[in-house]
N, C-alpha and C positions, 0 to 999 in steps of 0.2 A: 260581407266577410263571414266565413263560417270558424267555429270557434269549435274546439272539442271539449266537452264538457265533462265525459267520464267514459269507459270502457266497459262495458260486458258481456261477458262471454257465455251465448244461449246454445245449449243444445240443439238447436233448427236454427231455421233462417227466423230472421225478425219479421216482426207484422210491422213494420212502418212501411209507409207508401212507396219509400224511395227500391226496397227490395221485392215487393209486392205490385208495383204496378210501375211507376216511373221506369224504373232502367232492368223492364224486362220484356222478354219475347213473347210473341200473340199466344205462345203457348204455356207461359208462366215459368219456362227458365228463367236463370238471373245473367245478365251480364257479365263475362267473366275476361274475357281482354279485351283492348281493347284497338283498332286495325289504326293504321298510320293514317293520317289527318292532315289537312292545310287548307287555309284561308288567305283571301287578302281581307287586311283590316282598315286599311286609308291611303288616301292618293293624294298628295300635293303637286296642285300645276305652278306653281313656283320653282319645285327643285325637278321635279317629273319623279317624282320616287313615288312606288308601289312599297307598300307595309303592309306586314301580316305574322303567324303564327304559324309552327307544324308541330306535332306531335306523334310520336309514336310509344300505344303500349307494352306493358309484361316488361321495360327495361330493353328495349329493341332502340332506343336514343334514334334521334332524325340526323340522316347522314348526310341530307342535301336535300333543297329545295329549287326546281324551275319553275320559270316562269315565261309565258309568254304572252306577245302582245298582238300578236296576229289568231286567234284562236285554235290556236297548236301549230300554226304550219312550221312555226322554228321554236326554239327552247332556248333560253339562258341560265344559267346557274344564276341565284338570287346567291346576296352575300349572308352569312350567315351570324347574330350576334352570338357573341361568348352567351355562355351560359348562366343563369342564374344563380345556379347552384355549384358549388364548388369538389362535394366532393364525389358523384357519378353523374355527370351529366346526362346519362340515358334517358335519366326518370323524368328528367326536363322539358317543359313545354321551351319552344324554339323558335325565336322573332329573327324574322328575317326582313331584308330591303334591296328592289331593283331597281334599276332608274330603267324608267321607259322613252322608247328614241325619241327624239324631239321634234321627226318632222310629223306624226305623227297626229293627224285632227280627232279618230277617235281611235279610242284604245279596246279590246276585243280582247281580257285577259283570262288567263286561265293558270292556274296552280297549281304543280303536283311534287308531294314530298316522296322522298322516299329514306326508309328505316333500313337500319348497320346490316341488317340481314338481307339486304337487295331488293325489298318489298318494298313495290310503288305504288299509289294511289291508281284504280282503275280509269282509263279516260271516260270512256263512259258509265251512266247513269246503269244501267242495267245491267254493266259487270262489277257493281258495288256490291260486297259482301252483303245480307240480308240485313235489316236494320228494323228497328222498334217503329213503334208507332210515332210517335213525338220525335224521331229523326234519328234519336242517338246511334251511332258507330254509322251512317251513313258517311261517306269514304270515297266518294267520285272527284274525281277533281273541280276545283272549284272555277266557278266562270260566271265573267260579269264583264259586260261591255257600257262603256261611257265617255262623256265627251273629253278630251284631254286636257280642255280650258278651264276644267271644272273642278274644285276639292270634291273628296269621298269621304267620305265617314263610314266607320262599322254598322249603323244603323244604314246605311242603305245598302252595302253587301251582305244581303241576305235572301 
């Protein structure tokens, strides 16, 4: 849990690591938006439901999330939960849930959100916006294949 402790306002950027090295580009920019996002986070073979997140930065809110279970050859709209926050939901990180079909022995899933401004996750790896060293705004749609008999956890999608 991060806590805010106090505010101050520096003439430059700060020397803490988080502006300084963590969430910046090979070339010592800093991070400044940040592109639309999504994951799957757990899979129960009980209900056959796929769980996960999406986000979209600068206040662009996530308009929809698909999901599919063949590795893209079709799409489904994932359901989308209300939001956390009540009063602009944009700023909102965004949990969503599919149920994946049931005949189904292994699942070949893949994730793409997309933000109120039409902007969707690229399918592939190489048409991801440029990303930092440690990952961050990496933005490919996400994919991960598994067996469908099996629970998932967030620690194995990754």
């Amino acid at each position: 849990v991060k806590w805010l402790g106090g505010v101050r306002l520096l003439p430059e950027r700060s020397e803490a690591p988080w502006q300084r090295s963590f969430y910046t580009f090979p070339d010592g920019s800093p991070l400044r938006h940040w592109p639309v996002c999504s994951a799957a986070t757990a899979y129960d073979p009980a209900t056959r439901e796929l769980r996960g997140f999406a986000y979209a930065g600068d206040g662009r809110g996530v308009a929809r999330v698909d999901v599919s279970f063949d590795g893209g050859a079709t799409w489904t709209a994932a359901a989308l939960e209300p939001p956390a926050v009540r009063d602009d939901a944009r700023w909102a990180w965004r949990l969503w849930r599919a149920a994946a079909p049931r005949d189904a022995k292994t699942l070949d899933c893949a994730v793409r959100a997309t933000d109120l401004a039409g902007v969707a996750q690229p399918l592939a790896p190489r048409d991801a916006i440029a990303h930092m060293p440690k990952g961050y705004l990496f933005n490919a749609v996400h994919r991960i294949s598994f067996d469908a008999a099996e629970p998932v956890h967030c620690n194995r999608l990754n």
